[in-house]
C-alpha positions in Angstrom: 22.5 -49.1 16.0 19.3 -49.5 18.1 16.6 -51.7 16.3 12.6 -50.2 16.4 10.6 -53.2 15.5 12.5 -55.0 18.6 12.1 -51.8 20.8 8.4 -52.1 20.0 8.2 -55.7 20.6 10.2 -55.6 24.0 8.2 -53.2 25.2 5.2 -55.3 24.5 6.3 -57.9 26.0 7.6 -56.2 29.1 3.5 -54.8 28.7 2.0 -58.2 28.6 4.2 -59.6 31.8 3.5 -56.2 33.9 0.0 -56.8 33.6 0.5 -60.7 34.6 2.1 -59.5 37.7 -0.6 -56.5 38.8 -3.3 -59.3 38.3 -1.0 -61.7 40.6 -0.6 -59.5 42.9 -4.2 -58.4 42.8 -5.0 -62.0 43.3 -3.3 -62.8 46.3 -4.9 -59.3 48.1 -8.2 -60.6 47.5 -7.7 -64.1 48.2 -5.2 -64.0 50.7 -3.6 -66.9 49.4 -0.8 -68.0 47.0 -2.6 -70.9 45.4 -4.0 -69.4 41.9 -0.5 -67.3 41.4 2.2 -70.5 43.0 1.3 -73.8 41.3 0.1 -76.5 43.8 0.1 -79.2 41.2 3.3 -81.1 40.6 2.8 -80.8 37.1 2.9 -76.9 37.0 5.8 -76.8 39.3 7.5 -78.3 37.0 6.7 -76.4 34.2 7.4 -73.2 36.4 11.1 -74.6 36.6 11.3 -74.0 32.7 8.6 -71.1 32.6 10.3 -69.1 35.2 13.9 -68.7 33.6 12.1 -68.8 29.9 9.9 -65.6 31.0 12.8 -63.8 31.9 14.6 -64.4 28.9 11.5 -63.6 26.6 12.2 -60.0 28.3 15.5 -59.5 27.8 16.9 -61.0 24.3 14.4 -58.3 22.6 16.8 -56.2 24.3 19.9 -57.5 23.6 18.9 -58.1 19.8 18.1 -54.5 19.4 21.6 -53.0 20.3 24.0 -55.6 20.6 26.2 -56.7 17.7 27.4 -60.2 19.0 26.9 -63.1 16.4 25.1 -65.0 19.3 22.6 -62.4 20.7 22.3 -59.7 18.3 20.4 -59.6 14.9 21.3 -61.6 11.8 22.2 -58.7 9.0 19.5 -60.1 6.5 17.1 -59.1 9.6 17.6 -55.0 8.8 16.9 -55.4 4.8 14.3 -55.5 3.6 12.2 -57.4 2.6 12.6 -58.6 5.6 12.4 -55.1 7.1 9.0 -55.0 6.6 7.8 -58.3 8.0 9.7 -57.6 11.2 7.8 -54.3 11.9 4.3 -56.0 10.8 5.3 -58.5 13.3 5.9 -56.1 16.0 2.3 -54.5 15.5 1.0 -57.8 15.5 2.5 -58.3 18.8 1.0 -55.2 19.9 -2.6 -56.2 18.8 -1.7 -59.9 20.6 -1.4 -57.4 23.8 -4.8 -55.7 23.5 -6.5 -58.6 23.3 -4.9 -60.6 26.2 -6.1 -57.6 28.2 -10.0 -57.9 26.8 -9.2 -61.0 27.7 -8.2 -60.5 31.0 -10.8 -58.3 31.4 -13.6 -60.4 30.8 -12.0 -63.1 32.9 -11.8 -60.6 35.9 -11.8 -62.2 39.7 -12.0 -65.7 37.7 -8.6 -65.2 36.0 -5.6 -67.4 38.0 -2.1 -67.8 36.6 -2.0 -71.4 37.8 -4.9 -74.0 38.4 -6.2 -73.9 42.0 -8.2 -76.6 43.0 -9.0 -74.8 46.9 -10.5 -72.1 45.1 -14.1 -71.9 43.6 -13.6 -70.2 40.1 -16.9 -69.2 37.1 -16.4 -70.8 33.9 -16.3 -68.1 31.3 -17.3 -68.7 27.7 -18.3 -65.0 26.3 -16.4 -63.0 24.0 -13.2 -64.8 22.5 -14.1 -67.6 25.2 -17.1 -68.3 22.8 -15.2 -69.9 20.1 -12.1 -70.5 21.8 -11.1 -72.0 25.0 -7.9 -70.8 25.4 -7.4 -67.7 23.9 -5.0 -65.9 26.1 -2.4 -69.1 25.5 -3.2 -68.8 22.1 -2.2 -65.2 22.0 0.8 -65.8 23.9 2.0 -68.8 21.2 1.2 -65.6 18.6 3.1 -63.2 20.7 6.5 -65.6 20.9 5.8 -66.3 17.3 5.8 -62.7 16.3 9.0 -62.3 18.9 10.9 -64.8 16.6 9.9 -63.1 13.2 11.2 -59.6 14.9 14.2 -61.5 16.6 14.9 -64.0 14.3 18.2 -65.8 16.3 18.7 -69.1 18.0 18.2 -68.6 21.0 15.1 -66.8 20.4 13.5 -70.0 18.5 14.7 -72.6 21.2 12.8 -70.1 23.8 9.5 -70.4 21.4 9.5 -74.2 20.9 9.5 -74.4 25.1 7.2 -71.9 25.6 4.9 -73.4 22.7 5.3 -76.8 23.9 4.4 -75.1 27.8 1.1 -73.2 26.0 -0.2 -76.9 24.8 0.8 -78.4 27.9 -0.8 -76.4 29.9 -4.2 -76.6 28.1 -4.7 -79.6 28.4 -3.8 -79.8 32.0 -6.3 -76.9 32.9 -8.8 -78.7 30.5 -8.6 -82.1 32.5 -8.8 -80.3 35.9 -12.0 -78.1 34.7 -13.7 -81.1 33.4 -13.7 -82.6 36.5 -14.8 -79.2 38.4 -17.7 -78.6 35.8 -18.4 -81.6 34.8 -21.2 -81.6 31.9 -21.4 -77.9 31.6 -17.8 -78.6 30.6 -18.0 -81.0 28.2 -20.6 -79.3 26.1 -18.4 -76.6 26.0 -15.5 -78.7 24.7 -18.1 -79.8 22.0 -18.5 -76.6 20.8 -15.2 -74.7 21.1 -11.6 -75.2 19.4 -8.3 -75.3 21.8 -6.6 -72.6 20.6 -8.9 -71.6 17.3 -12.6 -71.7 16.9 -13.9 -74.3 15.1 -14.9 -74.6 11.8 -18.4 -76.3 12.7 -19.8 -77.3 16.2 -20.1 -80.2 16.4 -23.3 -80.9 18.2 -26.5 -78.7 16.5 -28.3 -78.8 19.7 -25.9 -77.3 21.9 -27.1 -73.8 22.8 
């Protein structure tokens, strides 16, 4: 029996990594280069070795959850009752609204949105919409995304591919956050001040920022 809150998710997620790629790919035509899409930092490459592999799979166990009926890949039974149920398909929504906010996101990021850190390329620093409270809200919304895809696919494989890409998300922060400080510099630091990680903070901590 085919499962609808993991239909809906998978095809969220297979949403949210189509648009990574047409912005890749838009990327490269405009710049005519790979750096910005293809890690240059040793660092990222070696996260890509995990990313890579873990992307894949974040696209296909959905899948597998929602019709197979192996022990391994498909759905625990308490998963189809409810209460349960019900969680699972508020989860999937949820993932749904993590997906229309990556793309304002996106949006507002526009020619200054790379999917790795380029330092031969001259990029804006953004801090309007979202990027006003929070300085990384599209990793944030990913971690919300993998956390909603365990609450709809609630398996073990499903949760060791959400403590890597978590553990990724944070990494990756702070490596874009020590590279930007250094390309910014002041302008930068201010805006760490001011901003949470991954949510907005409570209070700013300097009253004269602007």
């Amino acid at each position: 029996m085919r499962d609808l809150p993991c239909i809906l998710l998978a095809a969220t997620v297979w949403g949210y990594w189509t648009c990574v790629a047409a912005m890749s790919i838009r990327v490269r035509r405009r710049t005519r280069k790979l750096s910005g899409i293809v890690p240059s930092q040793r660092k990222e490459q070696l996260m890509w070795l995990v990313w890579v592999p873990l992307v894949f799979a974040w696209m296909v166990l959905p899948h597998l959850a929602a019709s197979s009926t192996s022990p391994a890949w498909g759905l625990p039974a308490f998963a189809r009752e409810q209460p349960w149920l019900a969680v699972r398909w508020a989860a999937a929504l949820l993932g749904v609204g993590c997906l229309a906010l990556s793309i304002e996101c996106w949006l507002r990021m526009g020619k200054n949105w790379r999917m790795a850190v380029a330092p031969d390329q001259q990029t804006e620093l953004v801090t309007s919409g979202l990027y006003g409270r929070v300085r990384h809200p599209i990793y944030a919304l990913s971690i919300l995304l993998m956390l909603c895809t365990l609450v709809v696919v609630p398996t073990v494989p499903v949760a060791v591919m959400a403590a890597l890409h978590i553990g990724l998300m944070v990494t990756k922060a702070y490596n874009e956050e020590r590279f930007l400080a250094g390309r910014h510099g002041e302008p930068y630091q201010r805006y760490l001040r001011r901003t949470g990680r991954f949510l907005p903070r409570l209070r700013i901590a300097d009253a004269d920022e602007p």
